[in-house]
N, C-alpha and C positions, 0 to 999 in steps of 0.2 A: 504494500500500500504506500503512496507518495504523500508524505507528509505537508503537511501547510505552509513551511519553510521552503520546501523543493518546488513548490506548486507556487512560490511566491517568486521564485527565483525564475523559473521558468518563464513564469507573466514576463519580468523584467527582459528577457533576451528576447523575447517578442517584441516587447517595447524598442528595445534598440536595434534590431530587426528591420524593421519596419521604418523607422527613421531614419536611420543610413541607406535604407536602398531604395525609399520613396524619396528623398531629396537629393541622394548623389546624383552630381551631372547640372542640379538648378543653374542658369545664371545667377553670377552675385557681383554684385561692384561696392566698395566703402560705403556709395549711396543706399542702396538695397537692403544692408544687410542687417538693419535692425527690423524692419520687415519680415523680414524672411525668419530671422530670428523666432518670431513672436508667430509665423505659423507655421512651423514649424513643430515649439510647443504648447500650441492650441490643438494642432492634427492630434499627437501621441496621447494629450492629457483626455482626448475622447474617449479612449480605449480604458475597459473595465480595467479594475485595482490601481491605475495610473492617477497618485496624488499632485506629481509635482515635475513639472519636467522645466529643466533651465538649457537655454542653449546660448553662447555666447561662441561669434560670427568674429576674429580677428582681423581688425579693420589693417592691421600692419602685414598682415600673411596675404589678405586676399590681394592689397596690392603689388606684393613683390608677384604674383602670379599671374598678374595679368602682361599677358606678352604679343598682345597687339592693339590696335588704334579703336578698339569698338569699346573700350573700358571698362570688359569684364572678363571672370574667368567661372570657371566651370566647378559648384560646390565639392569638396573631397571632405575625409575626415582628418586632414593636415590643416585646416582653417579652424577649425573648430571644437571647442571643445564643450561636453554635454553633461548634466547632472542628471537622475531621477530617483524619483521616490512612489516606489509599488507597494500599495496595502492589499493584501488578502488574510482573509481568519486571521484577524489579529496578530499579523507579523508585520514589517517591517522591511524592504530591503532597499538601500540606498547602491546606486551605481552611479559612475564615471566613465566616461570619454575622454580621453587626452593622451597627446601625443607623447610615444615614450620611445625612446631608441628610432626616432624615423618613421612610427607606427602608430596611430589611430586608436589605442588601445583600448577596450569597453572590458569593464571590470567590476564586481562586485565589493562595495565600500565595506558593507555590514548587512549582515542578517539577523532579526531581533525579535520579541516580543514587545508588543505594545504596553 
């Protein structure tokens, strides 16, 4: 039987999921990306057990990226990096996105009882 912790955990990679490979590819430009931000985590915070989702768009990153005259480049997970927070039966579990070694990393913060 999978317990409420596992089952909370699981929510959470759905969550990030779905959010890395429904917005990889978006355009984004400095201008954009508080936008894009903000539906970003309005889409995922739709999604059942999803309390809290933070996304912060690196206004320094997306311009070194951009490498031609149209003033934008194509969302990755090297621009950005993501917080969330999934409740199920009374658990708790916080994740992160952020780039580690070159790498977009999604990882689990904590897993908890309420």
């Amino acid at each position: 039987m999978v317990t409420d912790a596992q089952q909370a955990c699981f929510e959470a990679g759905i969550k990030f999921g779905s959010l890395y490979h429904q917005f990889a590819g978006t355009p984004v430009s400095p201008a954009s990306a508080r936008s894009l931000e903000a539906a970003m985590a309005e889409s995922i915070e739709n999604q059942p057990f999803c309390e809290s989702v933070t996304v912060e768009i690196h206004d320094d990153r997306v311009a070194d990226a951009i490498d031609h005259e149209n003033g934008y480049t194509e969302l990755t997970g090297s621009l950005m990096d993501v917080e969330m927070r999934i409740e199920r039966e009374g658990v708790t579990v916080r994740t992160r996105m952020e780039m580690r070694d070159g790498y977009p990393l999604m990882e689990l913060v904590s897993v908890g009882d309420d």
